[in-house]
PATI-766015 format. One record per atom (N, C-alpha, C): residue number from 1; y, x, z; residue in three letters. Coordinates in Angstrom, 3 decimals, padded with zeros to 6 digits, m for minus. Layout:
  nr       py       px       pz rest
 NUM        Y        X        Z  ALA
...
//
This chain:
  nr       py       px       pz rest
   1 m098.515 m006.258 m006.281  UNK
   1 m098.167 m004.977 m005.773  UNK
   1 m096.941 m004.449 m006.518  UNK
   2 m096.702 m004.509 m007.675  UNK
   2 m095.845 m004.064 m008.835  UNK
   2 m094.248 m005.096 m008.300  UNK
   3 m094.433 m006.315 m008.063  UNK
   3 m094.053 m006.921 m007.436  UNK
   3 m092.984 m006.501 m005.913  UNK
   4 m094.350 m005.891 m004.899  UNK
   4 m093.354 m005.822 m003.741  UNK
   4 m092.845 m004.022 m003.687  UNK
   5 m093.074 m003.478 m005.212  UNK
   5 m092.514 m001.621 m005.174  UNK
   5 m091.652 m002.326 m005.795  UNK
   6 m091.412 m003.347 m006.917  UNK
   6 m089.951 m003.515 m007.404  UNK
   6 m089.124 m003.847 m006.232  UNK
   7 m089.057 m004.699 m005.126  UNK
   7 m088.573 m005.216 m004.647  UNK
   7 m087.868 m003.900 m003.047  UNK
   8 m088.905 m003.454 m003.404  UNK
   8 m088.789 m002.305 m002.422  UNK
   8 m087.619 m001.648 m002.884  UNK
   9 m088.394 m001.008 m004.423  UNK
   9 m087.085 m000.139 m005.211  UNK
   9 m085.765 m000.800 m004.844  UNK
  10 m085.176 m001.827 m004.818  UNK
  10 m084.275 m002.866 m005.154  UNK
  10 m083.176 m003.060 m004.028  UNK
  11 m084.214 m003.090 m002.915  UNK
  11 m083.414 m002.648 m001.379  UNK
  11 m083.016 m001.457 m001.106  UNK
  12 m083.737 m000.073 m001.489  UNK
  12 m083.364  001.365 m001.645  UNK
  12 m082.044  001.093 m002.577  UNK
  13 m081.863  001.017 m003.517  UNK
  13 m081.018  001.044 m004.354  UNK
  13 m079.530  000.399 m003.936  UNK
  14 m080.105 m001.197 m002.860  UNK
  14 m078.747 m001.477 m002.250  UNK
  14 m078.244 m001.048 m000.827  UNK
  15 m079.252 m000.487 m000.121  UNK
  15 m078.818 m000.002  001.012  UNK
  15 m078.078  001.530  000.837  UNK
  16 m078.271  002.168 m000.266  UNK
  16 m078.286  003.382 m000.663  UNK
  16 m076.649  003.095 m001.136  UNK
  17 m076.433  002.100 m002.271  UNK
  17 m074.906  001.858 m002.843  UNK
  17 m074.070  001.852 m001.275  UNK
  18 m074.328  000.743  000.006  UNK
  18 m073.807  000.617  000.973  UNK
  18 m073.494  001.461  001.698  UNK
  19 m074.220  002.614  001.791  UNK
  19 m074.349  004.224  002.415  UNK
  19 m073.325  004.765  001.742  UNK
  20 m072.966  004.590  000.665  UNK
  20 m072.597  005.347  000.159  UNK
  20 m070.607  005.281  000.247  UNK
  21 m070.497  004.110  000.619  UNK
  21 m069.176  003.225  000.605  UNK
  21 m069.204  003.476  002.345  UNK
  22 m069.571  003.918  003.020  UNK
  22 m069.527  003.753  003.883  UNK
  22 m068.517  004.996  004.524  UNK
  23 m068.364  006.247  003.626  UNK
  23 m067.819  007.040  004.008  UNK
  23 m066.255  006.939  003.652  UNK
  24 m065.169  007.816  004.328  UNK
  24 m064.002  007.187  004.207  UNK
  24 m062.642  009.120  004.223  UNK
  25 m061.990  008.543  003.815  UNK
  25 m061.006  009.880  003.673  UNK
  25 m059.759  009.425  003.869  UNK
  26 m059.025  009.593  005.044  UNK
  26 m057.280  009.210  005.063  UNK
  26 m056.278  010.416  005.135  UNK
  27 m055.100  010.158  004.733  UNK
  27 m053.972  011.005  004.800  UNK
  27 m052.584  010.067  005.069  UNK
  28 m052.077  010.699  005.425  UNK
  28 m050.399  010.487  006.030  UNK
  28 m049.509  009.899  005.155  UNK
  29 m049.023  009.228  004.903  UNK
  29 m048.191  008.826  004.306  UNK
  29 m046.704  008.832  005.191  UNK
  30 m045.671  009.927  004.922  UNK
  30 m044.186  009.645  005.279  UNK
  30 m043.284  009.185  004.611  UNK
  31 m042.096  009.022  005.499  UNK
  31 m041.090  007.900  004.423  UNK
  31 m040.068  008.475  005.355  UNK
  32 m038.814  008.841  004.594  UNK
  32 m037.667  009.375  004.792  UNK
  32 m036.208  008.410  004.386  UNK
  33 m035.196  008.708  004.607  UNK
  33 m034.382  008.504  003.935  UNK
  33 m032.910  008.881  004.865  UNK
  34 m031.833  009.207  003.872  UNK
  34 m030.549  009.751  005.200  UNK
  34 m029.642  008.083  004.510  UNK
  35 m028.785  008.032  005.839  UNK
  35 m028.431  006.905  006.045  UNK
  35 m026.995  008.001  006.083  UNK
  36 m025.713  007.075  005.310  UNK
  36 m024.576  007.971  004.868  UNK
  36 m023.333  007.007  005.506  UNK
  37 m022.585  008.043  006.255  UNK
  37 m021.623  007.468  006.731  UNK
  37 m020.964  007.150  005.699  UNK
  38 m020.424  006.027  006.253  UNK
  38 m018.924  005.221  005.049  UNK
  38 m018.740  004.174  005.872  UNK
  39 m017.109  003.922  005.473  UNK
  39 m016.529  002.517  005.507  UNK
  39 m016.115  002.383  004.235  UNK
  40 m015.689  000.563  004.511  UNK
  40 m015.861  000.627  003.209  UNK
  40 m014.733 m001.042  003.528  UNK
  41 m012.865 m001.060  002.683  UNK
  41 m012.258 m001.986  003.052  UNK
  41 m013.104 m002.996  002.642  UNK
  42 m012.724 m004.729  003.423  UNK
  42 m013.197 m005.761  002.761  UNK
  42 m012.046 m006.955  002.513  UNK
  43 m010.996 m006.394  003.174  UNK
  43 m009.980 m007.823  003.264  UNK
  43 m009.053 m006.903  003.297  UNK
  44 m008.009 m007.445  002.921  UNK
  44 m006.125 m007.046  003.138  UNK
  44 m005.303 m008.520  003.366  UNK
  45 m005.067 m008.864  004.235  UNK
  45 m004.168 m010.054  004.309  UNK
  45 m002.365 m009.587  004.438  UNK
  46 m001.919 m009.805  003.528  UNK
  46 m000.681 m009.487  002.947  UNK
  46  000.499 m009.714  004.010  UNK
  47  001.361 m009.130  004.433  UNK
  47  002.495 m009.446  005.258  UNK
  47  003.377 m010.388  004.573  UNK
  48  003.732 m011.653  004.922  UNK
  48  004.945 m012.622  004.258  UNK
  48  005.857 m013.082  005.899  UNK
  49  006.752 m012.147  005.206  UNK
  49  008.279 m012.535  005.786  UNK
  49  008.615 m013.891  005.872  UNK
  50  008.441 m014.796  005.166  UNK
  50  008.864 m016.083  004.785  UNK
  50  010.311 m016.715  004.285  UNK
  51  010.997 m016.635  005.382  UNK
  51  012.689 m016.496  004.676  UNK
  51  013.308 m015.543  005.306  UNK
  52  014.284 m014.871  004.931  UNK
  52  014.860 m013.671  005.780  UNK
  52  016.745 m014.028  005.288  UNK
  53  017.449 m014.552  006.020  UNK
  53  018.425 m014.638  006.687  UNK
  53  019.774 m013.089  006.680  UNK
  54  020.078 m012.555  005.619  UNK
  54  020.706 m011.506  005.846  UNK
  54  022.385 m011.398  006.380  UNK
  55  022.805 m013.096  006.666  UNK
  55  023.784 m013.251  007.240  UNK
  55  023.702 m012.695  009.092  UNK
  56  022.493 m013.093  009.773  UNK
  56  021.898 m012.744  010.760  UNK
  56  022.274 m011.940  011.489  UNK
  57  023.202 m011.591  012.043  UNK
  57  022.791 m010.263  013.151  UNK
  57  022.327 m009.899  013.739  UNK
  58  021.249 m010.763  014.250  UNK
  58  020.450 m010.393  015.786  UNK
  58  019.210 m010.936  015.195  UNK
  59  018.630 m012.099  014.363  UNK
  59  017.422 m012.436  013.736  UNK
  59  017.089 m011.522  013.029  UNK
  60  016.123 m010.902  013.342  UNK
  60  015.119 m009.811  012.857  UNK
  60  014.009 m010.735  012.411  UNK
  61  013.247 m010.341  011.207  UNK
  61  012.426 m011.616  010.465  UNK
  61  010.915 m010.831  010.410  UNK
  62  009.926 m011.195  011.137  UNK
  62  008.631 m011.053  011.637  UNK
  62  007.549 m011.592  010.762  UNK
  63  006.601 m010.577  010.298  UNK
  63  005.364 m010.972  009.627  UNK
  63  004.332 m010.544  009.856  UNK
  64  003.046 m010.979  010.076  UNK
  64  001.728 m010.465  010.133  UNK
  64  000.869 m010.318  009.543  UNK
  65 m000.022 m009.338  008.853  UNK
  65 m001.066 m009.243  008.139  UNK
  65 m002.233 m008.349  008.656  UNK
  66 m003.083 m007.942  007.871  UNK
  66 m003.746 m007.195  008.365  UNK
  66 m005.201 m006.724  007.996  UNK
  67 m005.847 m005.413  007.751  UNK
  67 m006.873 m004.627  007.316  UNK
  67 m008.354 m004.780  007.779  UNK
  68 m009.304 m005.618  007.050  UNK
  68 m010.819 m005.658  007.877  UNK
  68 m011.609 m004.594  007.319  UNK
  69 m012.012 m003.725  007.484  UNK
  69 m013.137 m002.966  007.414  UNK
  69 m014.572 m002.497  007.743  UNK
  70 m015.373 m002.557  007.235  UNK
  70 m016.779 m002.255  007.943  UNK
  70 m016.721 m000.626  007.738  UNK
  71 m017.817 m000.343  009.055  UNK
  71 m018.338  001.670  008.861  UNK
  71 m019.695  001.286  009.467  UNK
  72 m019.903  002.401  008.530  UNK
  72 m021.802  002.466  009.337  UNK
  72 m021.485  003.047  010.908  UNK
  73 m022.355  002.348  011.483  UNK
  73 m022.879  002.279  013.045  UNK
  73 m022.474  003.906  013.365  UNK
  74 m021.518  004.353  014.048  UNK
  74 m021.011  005.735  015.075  UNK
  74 m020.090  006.523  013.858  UNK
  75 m019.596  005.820  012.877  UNK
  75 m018.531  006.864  011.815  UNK
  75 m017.418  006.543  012.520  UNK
  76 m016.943  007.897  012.409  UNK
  76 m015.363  008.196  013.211  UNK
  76 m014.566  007.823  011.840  UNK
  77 m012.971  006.456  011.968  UNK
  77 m012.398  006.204  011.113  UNK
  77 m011.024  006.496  011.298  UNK
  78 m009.990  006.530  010.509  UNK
  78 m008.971  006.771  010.580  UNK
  78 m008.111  005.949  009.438  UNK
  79 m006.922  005.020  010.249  UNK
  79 m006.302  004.018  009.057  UNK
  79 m004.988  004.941  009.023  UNK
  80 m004.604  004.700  007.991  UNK
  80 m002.958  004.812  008.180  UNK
  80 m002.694  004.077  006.830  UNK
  81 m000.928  003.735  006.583  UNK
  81 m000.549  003.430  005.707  UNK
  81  000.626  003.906  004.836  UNK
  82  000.166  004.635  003.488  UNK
  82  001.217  005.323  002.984  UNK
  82  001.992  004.335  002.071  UNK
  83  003.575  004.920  001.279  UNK
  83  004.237  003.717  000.882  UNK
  83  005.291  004.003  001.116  UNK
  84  006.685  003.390  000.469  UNK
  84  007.721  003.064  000.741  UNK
  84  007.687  001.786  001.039  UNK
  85  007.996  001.245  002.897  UNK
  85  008.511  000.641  003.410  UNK
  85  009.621 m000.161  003.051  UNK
  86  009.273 m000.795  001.764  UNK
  86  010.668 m001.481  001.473  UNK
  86  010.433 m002.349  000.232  UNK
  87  011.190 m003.824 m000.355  UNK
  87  010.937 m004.517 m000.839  UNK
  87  012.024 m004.571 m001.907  UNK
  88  011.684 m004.903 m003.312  UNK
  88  012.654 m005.198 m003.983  UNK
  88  012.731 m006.511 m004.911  UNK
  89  014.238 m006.712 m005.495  UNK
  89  014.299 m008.017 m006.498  UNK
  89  014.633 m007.649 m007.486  UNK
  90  014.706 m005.990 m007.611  UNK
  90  014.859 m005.565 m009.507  UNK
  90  016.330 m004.683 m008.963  UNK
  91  017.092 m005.661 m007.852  UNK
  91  018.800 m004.863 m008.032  UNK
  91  018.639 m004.320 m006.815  UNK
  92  018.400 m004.993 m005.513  UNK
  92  018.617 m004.727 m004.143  UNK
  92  017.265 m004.461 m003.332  UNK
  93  017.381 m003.494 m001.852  UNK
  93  016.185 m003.121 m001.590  UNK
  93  016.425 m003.596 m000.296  UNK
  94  015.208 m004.342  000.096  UNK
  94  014.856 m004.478  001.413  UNK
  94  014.127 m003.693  002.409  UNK
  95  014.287 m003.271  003.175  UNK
  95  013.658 m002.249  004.184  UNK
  95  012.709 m002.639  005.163  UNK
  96  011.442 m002.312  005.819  UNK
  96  011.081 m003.190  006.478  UNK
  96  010.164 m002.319  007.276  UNK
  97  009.371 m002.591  008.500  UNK
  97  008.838 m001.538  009.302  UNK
  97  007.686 m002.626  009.648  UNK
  98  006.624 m001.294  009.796  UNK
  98  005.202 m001.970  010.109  UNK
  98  004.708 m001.264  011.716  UNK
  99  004.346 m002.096  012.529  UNK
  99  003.873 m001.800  013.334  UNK
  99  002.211 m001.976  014.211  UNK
 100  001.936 m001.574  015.126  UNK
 100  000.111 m001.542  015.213  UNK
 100  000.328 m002.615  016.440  UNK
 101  001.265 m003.230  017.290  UNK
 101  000.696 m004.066  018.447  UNK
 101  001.711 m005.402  017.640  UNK
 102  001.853 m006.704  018.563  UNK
 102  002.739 m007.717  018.384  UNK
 102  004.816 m007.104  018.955  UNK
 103  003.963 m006.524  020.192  UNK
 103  005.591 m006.248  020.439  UNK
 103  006.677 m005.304  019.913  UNK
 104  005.882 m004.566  018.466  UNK
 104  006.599 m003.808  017.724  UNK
 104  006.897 m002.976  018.234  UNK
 105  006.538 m001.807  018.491  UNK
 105  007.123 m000.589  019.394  UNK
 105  006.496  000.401  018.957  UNK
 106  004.987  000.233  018.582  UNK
 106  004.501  001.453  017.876  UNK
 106  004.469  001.467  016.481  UNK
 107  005.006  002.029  016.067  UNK
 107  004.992  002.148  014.226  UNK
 107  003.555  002.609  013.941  UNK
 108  003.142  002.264  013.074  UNK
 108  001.894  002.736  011.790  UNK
 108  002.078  003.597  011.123  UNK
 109  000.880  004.897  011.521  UNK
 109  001.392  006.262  010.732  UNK
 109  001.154  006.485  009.137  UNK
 110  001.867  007.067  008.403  UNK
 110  001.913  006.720  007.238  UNK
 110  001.305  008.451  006.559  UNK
 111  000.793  009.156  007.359  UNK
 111 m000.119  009.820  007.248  UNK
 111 m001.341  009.915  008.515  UNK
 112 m002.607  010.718  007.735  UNK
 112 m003.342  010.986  008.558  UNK
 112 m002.725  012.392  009.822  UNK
 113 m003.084  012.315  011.320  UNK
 113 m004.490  011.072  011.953  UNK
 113 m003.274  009.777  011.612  UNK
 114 m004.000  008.968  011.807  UNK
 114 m003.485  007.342  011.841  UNK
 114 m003.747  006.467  013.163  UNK
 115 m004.450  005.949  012.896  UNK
 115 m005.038  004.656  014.030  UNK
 115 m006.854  005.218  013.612  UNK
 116 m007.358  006.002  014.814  UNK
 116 m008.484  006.482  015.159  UNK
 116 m009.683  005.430  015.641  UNK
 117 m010.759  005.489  015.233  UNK
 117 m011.721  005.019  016.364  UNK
 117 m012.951  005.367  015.498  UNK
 118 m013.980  004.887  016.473  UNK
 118 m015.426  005.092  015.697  UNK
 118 m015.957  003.915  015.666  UNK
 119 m016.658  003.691  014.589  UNK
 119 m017.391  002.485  014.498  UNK
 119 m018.648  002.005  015.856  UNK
 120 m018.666  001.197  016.391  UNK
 120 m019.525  000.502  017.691  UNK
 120 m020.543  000.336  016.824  UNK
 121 m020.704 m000.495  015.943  UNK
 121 m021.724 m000.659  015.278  UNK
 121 m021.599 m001.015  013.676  UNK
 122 m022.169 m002.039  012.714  UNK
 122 m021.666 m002.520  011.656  UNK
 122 m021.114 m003.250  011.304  UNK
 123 m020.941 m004.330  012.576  UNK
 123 m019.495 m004.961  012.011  UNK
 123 m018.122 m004.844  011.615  UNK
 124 m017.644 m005.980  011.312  UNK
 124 m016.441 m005.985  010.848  UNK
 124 m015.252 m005.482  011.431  UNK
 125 m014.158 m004.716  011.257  UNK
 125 m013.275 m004.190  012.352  UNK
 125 m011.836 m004.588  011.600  UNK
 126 m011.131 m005.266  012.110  UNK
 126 m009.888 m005.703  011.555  UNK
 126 m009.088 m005.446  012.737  UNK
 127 m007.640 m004.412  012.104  UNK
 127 m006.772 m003.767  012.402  UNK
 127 m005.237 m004.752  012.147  UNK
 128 m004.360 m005.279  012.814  UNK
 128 m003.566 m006.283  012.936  UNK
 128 m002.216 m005.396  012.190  UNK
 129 m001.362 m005.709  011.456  UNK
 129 m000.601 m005.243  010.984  UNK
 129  000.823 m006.528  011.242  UNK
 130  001.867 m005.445  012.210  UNK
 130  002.868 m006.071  012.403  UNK
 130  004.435 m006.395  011.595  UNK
 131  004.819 m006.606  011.068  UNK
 131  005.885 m006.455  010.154  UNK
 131  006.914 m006.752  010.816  UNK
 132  008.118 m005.906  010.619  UNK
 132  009.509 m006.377  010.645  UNK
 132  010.890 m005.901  009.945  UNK
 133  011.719 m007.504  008.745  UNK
 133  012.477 m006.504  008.404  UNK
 133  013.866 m006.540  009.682  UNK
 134  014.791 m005.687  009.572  UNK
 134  015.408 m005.648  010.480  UNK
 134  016.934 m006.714  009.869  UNK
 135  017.662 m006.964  011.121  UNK
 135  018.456 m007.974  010.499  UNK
 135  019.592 m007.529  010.056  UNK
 136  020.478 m008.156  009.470  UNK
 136  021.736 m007.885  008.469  UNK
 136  021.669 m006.433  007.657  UNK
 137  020.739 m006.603  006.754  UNK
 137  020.976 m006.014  005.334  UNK
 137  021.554 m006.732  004.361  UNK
 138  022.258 m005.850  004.205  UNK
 138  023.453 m006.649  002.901  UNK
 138  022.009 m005.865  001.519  UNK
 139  021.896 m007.873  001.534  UNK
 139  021.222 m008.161  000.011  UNK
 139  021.757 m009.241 m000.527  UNK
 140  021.200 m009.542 m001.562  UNK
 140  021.237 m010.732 m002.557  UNK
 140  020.016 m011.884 m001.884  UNK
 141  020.705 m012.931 m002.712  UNK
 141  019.702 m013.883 m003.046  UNK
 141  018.467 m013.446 m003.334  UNK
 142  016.819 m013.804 m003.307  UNK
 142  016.407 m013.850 m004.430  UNK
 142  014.717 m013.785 m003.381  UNK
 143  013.526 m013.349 m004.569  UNK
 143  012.327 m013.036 m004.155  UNK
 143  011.790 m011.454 m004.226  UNK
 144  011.380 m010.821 m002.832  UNK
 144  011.355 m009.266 m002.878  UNK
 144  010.410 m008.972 m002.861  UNK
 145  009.377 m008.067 m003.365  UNK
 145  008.644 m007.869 m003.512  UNK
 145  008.288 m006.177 m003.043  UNK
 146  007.036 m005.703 m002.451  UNK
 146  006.777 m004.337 m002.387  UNK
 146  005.286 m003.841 m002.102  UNK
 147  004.759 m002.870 m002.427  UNK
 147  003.244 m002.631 m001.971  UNK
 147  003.071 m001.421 m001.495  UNK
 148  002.848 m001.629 m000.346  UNK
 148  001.820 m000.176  000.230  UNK
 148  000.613 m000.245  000.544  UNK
 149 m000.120  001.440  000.834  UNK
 149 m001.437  001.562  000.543  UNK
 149 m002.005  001.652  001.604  UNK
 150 m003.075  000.868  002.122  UNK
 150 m003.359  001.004  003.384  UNK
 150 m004.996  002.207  003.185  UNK
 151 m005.123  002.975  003.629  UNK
 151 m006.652  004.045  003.989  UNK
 151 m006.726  004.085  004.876  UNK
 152 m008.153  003.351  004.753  UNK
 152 m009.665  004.327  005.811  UNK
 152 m009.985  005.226  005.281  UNK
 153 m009.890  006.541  006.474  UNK
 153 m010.633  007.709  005.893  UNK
 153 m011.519  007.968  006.878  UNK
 154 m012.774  008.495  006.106  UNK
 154 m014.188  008.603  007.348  UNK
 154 m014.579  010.267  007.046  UNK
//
């Protein structure tokens, strides 16, 4: 008898722990966060003239480079490029003009607005940069060198 009240006790005791786990309490958990417009440059491929000819009168000497940038998905961007337009060898200055298509006709503004658009999504967006210096500048011999600054502004 002592026997089947222990055993009794024993099942009370585990059906009772099980009862007891059985009850339950939830709450919400949220999660936030702001997602921040930016671009942000990733490439500059450098304009090279290659040889430039200043005996020339009519050979105008053509180079291409050009700006890749990413923007978060719908940021409105704006390039332009500030700078003196022009190259040097220490004595003599070369002059040279940048333009936004191949057929050279629209110049690249060298303030803001610039070259406008909004980002489509997160890819990569590379902007073609046209170069040209113009022909017969009385220079020297030699290797010319110059840097301008290209900005995205968002």
């Amino acid at each position: 008898m002592k026997r089947i009240l222990l055993s009794l006790m024993a099942a009370a005791v585990v059906f009772t722990s099980v009862n007891a786990m059985a009850a339950t309490d939830t709450r919400s958990l949220s999660s936030t966060v702001t997602v921040a417009g930016t671009c942000s440059i990733s490439s500059v491929t450098n304009l090279n003239f290659g040889t430039y000819d200043p005996t020339s009168a009519t050979n105008d000497d053509d180079g291409v480079g050009d700006v890749a940038f990413t923007c978060t998905k719908g940021t409105a961007y704006d390039v332009y490029i500030t700078g003196s337009r022009s190259m040097t060898d220490g004595t003599d200055t070369l002059n040279f003009e940048m333009y936004q298509e191949s057929g050279r006709s629209t110049l690249w503004p060298s303030t803001a607005p610039g070259v406008t658009g909004t980002a489509a999504n997160n890819s990569t967006i590379t902007k073609n940069i046209y170069g040209r210096i113009p022909a017969s500048q009385d220079v020297q011999a030699g290797t010319y060198n110059g840097t301008v600054t290209v900005t995205v502004a968002y």
